[in-house]
C-alpha positions as CSV (number, residue, x, y, z in Angstrom):
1,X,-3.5,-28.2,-115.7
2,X,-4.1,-24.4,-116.8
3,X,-6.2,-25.1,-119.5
4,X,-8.5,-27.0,-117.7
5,X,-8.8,-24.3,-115.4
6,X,-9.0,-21.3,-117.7
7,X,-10.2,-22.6,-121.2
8,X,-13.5,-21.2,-122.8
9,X,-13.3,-24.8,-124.6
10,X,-13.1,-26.7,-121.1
11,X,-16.0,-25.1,-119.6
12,X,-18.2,-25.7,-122.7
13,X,-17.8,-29.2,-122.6
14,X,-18.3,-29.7,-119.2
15,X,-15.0,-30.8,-118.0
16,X,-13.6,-27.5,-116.3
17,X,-12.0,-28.3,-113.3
18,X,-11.6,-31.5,-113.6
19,X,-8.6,-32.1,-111.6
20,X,-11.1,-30.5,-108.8
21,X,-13.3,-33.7,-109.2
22,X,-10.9,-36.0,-109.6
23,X,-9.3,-34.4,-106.7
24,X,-5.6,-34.1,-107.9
25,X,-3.1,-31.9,-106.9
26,X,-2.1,-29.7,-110.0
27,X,0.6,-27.2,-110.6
28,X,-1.8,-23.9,-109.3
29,X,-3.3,-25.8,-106.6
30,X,0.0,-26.7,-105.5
31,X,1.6,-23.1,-105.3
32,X,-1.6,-21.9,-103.5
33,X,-1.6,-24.8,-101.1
34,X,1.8,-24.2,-100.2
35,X,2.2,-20.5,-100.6
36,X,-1.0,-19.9,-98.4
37,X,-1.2,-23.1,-95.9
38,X,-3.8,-20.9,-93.5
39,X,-6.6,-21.0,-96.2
40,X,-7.8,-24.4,-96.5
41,X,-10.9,-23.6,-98.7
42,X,-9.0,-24.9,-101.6
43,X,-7.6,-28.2,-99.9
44,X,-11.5,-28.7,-99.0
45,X,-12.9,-28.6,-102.4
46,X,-10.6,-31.0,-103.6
47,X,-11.4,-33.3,-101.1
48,X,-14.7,-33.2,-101.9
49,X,-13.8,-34.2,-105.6
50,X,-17.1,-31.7,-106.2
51,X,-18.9,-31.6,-109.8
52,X,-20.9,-28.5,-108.8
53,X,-20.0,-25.5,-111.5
54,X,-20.4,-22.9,-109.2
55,X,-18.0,-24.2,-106.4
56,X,-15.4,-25.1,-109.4
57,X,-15.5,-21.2,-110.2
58,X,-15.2,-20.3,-107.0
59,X,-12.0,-22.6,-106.5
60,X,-10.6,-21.2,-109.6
61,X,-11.5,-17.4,-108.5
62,X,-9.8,-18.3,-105.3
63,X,-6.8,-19.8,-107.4
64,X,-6.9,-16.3,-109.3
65,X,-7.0,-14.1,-105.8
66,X,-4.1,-15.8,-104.4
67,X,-1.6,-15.5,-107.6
68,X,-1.4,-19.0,-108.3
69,X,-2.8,-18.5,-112.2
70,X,-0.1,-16.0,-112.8
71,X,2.3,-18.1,-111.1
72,X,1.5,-21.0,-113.5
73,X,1.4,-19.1,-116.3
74,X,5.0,-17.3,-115.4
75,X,6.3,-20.8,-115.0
76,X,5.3,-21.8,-118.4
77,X,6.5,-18.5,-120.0
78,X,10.2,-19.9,-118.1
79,X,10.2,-23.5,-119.2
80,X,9.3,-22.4,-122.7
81,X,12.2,-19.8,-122.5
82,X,14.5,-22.9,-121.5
83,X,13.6,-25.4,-124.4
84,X,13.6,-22.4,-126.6
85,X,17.1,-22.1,-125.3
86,X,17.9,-25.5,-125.4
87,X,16.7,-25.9,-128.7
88,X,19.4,-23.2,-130.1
């Protein structure tokens, strides 16, 4: 789900954001979504299951504003923690 949203290689190839177009609920979409429930800018792009670049980016900015990156990337940083853990 993160990679797709943040990867230099994603965007290149034309398939950033593609959990926008497909309009799938993913991990950051999900936390933002819930976490923010008044903004419903996000929930109406992925309705929209949009291929436009510029709206994409904008989702994704949005995704960035409201900490739901972070928080995705913090839940990573945790499960890896807890196999590495696991693991010992």
């Amino acid at each position: 789900d993160l990679a797709n949203l943040k990867s230099n290689e994603y965007i290149e190839n034309k398939t950033f954001a593609e959990d926008l177009t497909e309009g799938k609920f993913s991990y950051p979409i999900v936390h933002a979504i819930q976490n923010y429930p008044h903004d419903s800018s996000l929930i109406n792009i992925l309705r929209q299951r949009t291929k436009n670049i510029e709206l994409k980016k904008f989702a994704v900015n949005k995704l960035e504003e409201l900490g739901s990156i972070d928080y995705t990337y913090e839940a990573l940083r945790h499960f890896k923690r807890e196999i590495m853990n696991d693991l010992q």
